[in-house]
C-alpha positions in Angstrom: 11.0 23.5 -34.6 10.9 25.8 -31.8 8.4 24.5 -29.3 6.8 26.8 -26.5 5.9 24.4 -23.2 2.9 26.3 -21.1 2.8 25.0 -17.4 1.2 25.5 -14.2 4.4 25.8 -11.7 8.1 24.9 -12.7 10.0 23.2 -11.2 7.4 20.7 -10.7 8.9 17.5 -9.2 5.4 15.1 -9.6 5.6 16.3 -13.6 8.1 14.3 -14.5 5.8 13.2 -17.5 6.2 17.2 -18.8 10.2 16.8 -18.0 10.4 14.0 -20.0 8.5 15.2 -23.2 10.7 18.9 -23.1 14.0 17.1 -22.9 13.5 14.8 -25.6 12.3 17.0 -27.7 15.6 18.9 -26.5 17.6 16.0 -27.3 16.1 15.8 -31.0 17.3 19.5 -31.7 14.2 21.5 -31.0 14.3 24.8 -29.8 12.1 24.7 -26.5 11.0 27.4 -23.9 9.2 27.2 -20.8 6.1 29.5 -19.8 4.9 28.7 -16.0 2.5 30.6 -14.0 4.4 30.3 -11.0 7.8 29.9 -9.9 7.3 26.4 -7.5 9.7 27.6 -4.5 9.0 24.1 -2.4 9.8 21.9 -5.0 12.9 19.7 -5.0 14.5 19.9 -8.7 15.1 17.3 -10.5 18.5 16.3 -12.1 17.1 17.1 -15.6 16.1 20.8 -14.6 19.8 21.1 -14.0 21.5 18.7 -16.3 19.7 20.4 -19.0 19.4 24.2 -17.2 15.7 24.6 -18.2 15.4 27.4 -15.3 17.2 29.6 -17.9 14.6 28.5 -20.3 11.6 29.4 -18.6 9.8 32.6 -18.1 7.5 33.0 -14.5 4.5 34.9 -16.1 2.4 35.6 -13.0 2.6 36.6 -9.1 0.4 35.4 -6.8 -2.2 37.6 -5.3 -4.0 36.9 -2.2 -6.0 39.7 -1.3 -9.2 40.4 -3.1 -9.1 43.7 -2.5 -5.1 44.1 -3.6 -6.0 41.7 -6.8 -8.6 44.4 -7.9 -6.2 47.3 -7.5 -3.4 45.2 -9.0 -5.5 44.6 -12.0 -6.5 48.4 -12.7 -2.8 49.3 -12.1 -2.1 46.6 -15.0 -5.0 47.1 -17.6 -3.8 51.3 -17.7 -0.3 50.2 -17.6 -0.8 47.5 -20.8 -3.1 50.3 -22.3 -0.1 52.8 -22.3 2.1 50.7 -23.5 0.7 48.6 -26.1 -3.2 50.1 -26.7 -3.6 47.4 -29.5 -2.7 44.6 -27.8 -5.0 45.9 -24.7 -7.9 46.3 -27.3 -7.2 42.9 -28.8 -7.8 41.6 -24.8 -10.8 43.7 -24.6 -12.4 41.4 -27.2 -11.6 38.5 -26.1 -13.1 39.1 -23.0 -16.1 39.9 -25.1 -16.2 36.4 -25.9 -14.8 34.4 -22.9 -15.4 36.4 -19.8 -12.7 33.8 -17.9 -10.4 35.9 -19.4 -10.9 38.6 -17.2 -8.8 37.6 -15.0 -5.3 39.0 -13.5 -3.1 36.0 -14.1 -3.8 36.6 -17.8 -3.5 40.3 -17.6 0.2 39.8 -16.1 1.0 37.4 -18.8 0.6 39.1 -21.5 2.8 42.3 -19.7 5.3 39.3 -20.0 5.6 39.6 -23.0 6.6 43.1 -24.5 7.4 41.8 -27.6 6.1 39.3 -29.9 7.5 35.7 -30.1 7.3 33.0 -32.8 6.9 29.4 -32.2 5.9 26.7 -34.2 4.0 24.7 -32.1 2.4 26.2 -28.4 2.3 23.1 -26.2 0.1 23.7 -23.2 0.1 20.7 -20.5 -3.9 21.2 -19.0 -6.9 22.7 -20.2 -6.3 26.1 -18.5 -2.9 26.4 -19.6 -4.5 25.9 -23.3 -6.9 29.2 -22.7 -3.8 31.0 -21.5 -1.7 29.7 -25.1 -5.3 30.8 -27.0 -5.2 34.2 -25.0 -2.0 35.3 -25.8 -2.0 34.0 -29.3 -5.1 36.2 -30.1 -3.8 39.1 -28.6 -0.5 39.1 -30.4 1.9 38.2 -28.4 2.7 34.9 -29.3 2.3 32.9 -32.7 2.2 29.0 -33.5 -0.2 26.4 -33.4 -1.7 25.6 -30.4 -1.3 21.9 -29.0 -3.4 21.0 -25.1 -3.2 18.1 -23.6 -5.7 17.3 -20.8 -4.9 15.0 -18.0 -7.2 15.1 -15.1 -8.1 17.6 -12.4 -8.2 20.1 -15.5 -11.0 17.9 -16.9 -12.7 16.8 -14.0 -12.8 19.0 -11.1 -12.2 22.3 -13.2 -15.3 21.7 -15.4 -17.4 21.0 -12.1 -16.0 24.5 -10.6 -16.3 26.5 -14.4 -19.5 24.8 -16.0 -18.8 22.3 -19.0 -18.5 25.6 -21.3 -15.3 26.9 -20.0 -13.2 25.2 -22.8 -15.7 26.6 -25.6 -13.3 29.1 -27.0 -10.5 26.9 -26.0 -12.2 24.2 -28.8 -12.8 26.6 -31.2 -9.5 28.0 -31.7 -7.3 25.3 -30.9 -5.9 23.5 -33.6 -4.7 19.8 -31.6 -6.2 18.4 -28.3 -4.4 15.5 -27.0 -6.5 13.7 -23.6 -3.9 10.9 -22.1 -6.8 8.6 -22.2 -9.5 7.1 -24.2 -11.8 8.3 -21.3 -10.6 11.8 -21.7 -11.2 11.9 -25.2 -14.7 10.7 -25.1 -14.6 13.3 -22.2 -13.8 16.4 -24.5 -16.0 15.3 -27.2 -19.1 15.4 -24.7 -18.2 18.9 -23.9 -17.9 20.3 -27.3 -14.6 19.3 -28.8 -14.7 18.2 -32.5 -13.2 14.5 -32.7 -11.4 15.6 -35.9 -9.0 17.8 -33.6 -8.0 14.7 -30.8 -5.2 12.8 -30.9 -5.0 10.6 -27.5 -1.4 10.6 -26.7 -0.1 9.5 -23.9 2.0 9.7 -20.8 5.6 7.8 -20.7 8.7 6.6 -18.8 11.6 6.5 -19.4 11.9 2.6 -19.4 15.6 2.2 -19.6 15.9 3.9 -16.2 12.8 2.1 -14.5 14.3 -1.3 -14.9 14.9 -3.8 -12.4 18.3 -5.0 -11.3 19.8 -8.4 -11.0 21.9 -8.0 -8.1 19.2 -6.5 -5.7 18.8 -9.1 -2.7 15.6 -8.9 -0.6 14.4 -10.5 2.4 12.9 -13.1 1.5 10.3 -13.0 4.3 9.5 -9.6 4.3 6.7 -8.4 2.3 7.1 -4.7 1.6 3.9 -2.6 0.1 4.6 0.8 -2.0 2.8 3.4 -3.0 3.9 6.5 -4.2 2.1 9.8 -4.5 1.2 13.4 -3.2 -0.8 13.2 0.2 -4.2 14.2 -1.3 -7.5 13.0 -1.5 -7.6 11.7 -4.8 -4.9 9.1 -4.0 -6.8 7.6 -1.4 -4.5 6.6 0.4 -6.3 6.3 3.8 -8.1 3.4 2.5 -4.1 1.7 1.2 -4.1 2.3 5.0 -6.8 0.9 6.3 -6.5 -2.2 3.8 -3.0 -3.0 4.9 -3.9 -2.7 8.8 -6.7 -4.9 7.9 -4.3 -7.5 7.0 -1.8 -6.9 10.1 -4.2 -7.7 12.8 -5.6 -10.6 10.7 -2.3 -11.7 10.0 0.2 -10.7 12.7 2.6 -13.1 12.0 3.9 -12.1 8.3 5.9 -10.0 8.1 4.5 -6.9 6.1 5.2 -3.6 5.5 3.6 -0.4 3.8 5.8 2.4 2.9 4.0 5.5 1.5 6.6 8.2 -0.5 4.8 11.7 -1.3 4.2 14.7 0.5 1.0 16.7 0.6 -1.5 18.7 3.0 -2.9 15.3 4.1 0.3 14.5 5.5 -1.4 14.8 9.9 -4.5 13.3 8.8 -2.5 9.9 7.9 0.0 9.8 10.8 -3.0 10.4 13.0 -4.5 7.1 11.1 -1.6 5.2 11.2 -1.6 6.4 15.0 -5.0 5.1 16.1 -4.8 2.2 14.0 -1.6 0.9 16.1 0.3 -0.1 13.4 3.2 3.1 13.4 5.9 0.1 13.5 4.4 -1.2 10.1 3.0 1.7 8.0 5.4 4.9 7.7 4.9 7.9 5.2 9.4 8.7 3.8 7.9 12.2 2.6 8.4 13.7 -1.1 11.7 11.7 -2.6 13.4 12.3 -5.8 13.6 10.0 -9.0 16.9 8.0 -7.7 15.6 7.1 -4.7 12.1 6.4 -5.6 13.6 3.8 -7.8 15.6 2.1 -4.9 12.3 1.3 -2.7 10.5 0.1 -6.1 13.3 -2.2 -6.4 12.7 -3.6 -3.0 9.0 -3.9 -3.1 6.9 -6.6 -3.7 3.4 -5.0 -4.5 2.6 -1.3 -5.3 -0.6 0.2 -4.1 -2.4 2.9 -6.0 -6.0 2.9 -4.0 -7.0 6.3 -5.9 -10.5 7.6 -5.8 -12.7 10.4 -6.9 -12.6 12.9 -4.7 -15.4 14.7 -2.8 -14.8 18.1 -5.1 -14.6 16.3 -8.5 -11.2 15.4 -9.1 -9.8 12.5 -10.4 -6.5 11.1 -11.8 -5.1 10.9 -15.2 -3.1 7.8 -15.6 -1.1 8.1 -12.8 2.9 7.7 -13.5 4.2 6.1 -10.6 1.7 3.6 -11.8 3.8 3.1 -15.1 6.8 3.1 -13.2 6.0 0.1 -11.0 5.0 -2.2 -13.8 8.3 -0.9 -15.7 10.4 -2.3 -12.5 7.9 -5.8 -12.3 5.7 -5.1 -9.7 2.0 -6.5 -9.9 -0.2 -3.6 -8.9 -3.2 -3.3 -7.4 -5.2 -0.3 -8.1 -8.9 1.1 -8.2 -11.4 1.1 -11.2 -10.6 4.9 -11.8 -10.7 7.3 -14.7 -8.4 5.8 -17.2 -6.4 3.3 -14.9 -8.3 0.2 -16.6 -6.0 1.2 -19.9 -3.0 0.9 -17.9 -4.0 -2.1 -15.9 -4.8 -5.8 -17.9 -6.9 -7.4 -14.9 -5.6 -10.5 -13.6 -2.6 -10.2 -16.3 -0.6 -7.2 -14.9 -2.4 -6.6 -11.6 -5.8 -6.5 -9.8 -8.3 -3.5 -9.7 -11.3 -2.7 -7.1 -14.0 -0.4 -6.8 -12.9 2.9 -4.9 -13.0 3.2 -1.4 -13.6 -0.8 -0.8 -11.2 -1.5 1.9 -12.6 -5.5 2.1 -11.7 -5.9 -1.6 -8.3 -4.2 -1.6 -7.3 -6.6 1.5 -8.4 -9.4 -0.3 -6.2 -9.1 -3.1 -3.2 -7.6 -1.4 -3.1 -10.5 0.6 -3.2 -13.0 -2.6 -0.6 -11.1 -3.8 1.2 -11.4 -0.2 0.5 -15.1 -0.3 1.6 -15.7 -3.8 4.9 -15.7 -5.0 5.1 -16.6 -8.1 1.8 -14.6 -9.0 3.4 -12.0 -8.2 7.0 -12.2 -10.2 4.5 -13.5 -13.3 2.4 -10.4 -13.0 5.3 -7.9 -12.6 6.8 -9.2 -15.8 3.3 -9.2 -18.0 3.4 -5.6 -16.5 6.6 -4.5 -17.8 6.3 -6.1 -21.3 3.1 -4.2 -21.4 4.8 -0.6 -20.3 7.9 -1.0 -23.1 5.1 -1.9 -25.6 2.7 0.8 -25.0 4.5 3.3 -22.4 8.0 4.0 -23.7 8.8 8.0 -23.4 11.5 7.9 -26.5 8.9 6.0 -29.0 6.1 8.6 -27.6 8.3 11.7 -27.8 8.8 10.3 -31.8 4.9 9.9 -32.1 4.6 13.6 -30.1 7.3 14.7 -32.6 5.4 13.4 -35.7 2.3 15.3 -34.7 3.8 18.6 -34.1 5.7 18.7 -37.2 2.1 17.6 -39.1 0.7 21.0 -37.6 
């Protein structure tokens, strides 16, 4: 098959879930290309993009435009320059924005100057909802042929419909052919806004399982109780509360020995030193910044509990299923997490790990310091966790499943 991927930014390095599904599908002798808005200049790359050179298979389709006034003249300069060179193709846009007025828009008008030819795929694969209209656009104006495959994982179903209206995906449903939410919650999420059910195929998000795996020989202190979470420093992470919880325990506690180490990088990166500042506990609490795979893998390896205190944020947003979640119960760690979005089909309460309701710093002490205070509940829950991740989370049987579907389009 040859396979078009359409994606926000690339490189992205907290997409490792895409990574994982283009390689594989590499690996089975697909032919796959890469379509990204934006070229991510701040992101580390991963071994993958290189191992596999997927720069060189990936086309930047946008620039970004701050200036109101420069984006209005940059899209005149753009719609006479597509009309000269292709008048069809600009008249094919023209009604679509007849129909969708969203696709009036200058990231879409540079697109399709992207693409001065037409190419053939078999399957369009767009990771979020907005990357679907952009697959549908450029389909209908004849640039680009194949069926059209969207998967929906969070913000783009969450705070994008608050921001757009819950009709913003109407064309988007119509013309589609396969609309795959990561979730169960998600799905009953798309059919609320329109989606037919005959079109949805929950499939979702894996590890690779092989890699996440814990080793023998790793020695830990055996006093030392070391707290992990791992994610980008924003709001719906919630991450001041994992903060505020594990101070909580500190000054109630002072003589365990416990520590929270937060990996990720993000623009609330001052607002949580300044936390960790005032709540006197800078010794105990530190924030590594953004890390890659390899060494994300050493401090899971060394932790005892991993910490995923996400919530809804003030603007709409939520989480998928978050992936560093998966990754934790792959390497045995009992988790304790919030009773968000789709989390509660990750997490088997009591079995795998705890959940709370967002924001309630009492409850999330509580349990962290059960887990701190039990051993063995914690090695029994970290291994009901992994079972449950190579059962239900395995990248290489979902890329087969993924596969399966792609070649039944």
């Amino acid at each position: 098959m040859r396979i078009a991927f359409f994606v926000n930014q690339f490189p992205n390095t907290s997409e490792t879930f895409i990574l994982n599904q283009i390689t594989g599908l590499i690996d089975k002798g697909h032919t796959v290309h890469i379509y990204a808005n934006y070229y991510n200049k701040k992101a580390k790359i991963h071994p993958v993009v290189k191992q596999y050179k997927l720069l060189d298979r990936c086309r930047f389709l946008c620039k970004i435009i701050s200036s109101s006034e420069l984006k209005n003249f940059e899209m005149l300069k753009t719609i006479i320059l597509k009309s000269v060179k292709d008048p069809y193709k600009m008249l094919l846009y023209l009604k679509c924005c007849i129909k969708d007025k969203q696709f009036f828009d200058l990231k879409y008008l540079q697109a399709m100057l992207s693409f001065p030819k037409k190419v053939k795929y078999d399957v369009i694969c767009c990771h979020f909802g907005y990357n679907g209209m952009m697959g549908i656009l450029l389909r209908d104006t004849d640039h680009i042929s194949g069926k059209v495959a969207t998967f929906f994982h969070g913000n783009d179903i969450s705070q994008y419909i608050k921001q757009k209206g819950k009709n913003t995906y109407k064309y988007l449903f119509k013309k589609g052919e396969l609309f795959l939410p990561i979730s169960n919650r998600w799905r009953r999420k798309l059919i609320f806004l329109g989606c037919s059910d005959n079109k949805i195929v929950v499939h979702r998000m894996g590890i690779n399982t092989e890699f996440f795996k814990k080793s023998a020989t790793i020695k830990k202190d055996s006093d030392k109780i070391t707290i992990l979470t791992v994610g980008r420093l924003v709001e719906k992470k919630g991450i001041e509360f994992g903060i505020k919880a594990v101070s909580k325990i500190i000054k109630e506690h002072p003589n365990y020995k416990i520590e929270y180490l937060i990996i990720g990088s993000g623009p609330l990166e001052r607002n949580l030193k300044n936390l960790i500042k005032s709540e006197n506990v800078e010794l105990r609490i530190k924030l590594l910044g953004a890390q890659n795979q390899d060494v994300i893998k050493k401090y899971l390896e060394k932790a005892d509990i991993f910490l995923a205190p996400s919530v809804t944020s003030k603007n709409g947003d939520q989480e998928g299923i978050p992936v560093s979640i998966m990754e934790a119960m792959a390497m045995e760690l009992p988790v304790i997490t919030s009773k968000h979005s789709g989390i509660n089909e990750l997490i088997q309460e009591g079995i795998s790990g705890f959940m709370v309701n967002e924001r309630n710093i009492e409850t999330l002490a509580d349990r962290l310091f059960f887990l701190i205070d039990n051993s063995d509940i914690r090695k029994q829950m970290g291994k009901k966790g992994r079972e449950f991740i190579c059962e239900n989370y395995n990248i290489d049987s979902l890329n087969n499943r993924l596969e399966e579907l792609f070649l039944q389009l």
